[in-house]
C-alpha positions as CSV (number, residue, x, y, z in Angstrom):
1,X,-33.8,-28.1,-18.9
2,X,-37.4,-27.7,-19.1
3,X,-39.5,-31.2,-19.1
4,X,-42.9,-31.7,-20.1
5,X,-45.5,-34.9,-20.0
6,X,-46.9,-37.1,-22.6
7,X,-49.6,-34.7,-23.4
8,X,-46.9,-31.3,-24.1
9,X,-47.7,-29.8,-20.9
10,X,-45.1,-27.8,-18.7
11,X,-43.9,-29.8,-15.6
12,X,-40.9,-28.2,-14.0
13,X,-37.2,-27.8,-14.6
14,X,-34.9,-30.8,-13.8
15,X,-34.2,-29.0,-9.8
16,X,-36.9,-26.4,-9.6
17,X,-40.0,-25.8,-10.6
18,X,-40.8,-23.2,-13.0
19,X,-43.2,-19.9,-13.6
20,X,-43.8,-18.0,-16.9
21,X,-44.4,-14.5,-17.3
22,X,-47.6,-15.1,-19.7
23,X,-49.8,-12.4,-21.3
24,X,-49.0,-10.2,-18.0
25,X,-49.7,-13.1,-15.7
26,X,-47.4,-14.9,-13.5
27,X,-48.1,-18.8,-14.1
28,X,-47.5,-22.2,-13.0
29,X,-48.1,-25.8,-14.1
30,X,-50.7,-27.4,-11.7
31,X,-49.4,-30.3,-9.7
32,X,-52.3,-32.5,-12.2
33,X,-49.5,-32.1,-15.1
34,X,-47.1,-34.7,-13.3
35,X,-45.3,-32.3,-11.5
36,X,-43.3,-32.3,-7.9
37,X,-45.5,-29.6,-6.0
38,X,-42.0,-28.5,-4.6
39,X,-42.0,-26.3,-1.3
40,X,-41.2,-22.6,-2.7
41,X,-43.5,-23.1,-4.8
42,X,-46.4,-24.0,-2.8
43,X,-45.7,-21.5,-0.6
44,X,-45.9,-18.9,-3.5
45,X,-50.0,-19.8,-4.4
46,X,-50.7,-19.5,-0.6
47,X,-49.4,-16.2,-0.3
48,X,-50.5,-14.2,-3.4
49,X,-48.6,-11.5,-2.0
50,X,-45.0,-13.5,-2.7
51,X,-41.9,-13.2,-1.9
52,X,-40.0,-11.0,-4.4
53,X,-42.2,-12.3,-7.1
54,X,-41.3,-10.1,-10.6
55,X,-43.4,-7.1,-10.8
56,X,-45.3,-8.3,-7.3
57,X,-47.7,-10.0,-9.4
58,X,-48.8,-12.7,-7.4
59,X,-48.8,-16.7,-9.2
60,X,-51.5,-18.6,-10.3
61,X,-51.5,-22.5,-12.1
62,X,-52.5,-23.0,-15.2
63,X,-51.8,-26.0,-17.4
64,X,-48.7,-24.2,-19.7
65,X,-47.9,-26.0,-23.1
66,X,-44.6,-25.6,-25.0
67,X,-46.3,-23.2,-27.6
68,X,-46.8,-20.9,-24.2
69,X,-42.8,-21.3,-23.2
70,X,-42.3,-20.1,-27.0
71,X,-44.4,-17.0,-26.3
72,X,-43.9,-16.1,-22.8
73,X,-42.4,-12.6,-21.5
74,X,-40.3,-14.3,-18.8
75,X,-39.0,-17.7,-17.7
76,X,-38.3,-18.5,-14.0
77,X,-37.1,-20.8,-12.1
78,X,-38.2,-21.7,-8.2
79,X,-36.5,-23.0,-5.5
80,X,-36.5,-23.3,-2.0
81,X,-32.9,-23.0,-1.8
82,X,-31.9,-20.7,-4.6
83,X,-35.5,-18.9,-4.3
84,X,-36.0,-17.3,-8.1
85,X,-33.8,-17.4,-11.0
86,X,-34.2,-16.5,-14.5
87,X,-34.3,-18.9,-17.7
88,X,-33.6,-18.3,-21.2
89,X,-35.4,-20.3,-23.7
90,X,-33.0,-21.9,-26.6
91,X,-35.1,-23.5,-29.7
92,X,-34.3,-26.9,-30.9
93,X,-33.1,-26.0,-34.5
């Protein structure tokens, strides 16, 4: 499950935070969305170089909006324990 504040913004997944593959970028909410920073992830945006990250493309906030998850190439999942996972995104008939 995917949440996202009052104003339709991304935050993070109910464990992990999350990452969309986004017009060949590799994004993340910024913590100013309501977000947990969360460990993996903060370690990600201080090493651009990654760990594993898909396609080696290093990650970058920006404020993501459902429209993006709708759009989006790729949906991940981040966490310091399970490091990345994948997501599928099911619409809400």
């Amino acid at each position: 499950m995917i949440l996202h504040n009052e104003r339709g913004e991304l935050t993070e997944a109910s464990s992990s935070n999350i990452a969309l593959l986004l017009d060949g970028e590799l994004v993340t909410p910024p913590v100013e969305s309501g977000l947990l920073g969360g460990t993996f992830r903060s370690y990600l945006l201080k090493n651009p170089a990654g760990w594993q990250n898909p396609g080696g493309l290093p990650l970058r906030e920006k404020v993501l909006t459902i429209a993006d998850l709708e759009r989006c190439e790729g949906i991940y999942l981040l966490n310091s324990v399970r490091g990345w996972g994948t997501a599928v995104y099911l619409s809400n008939p």
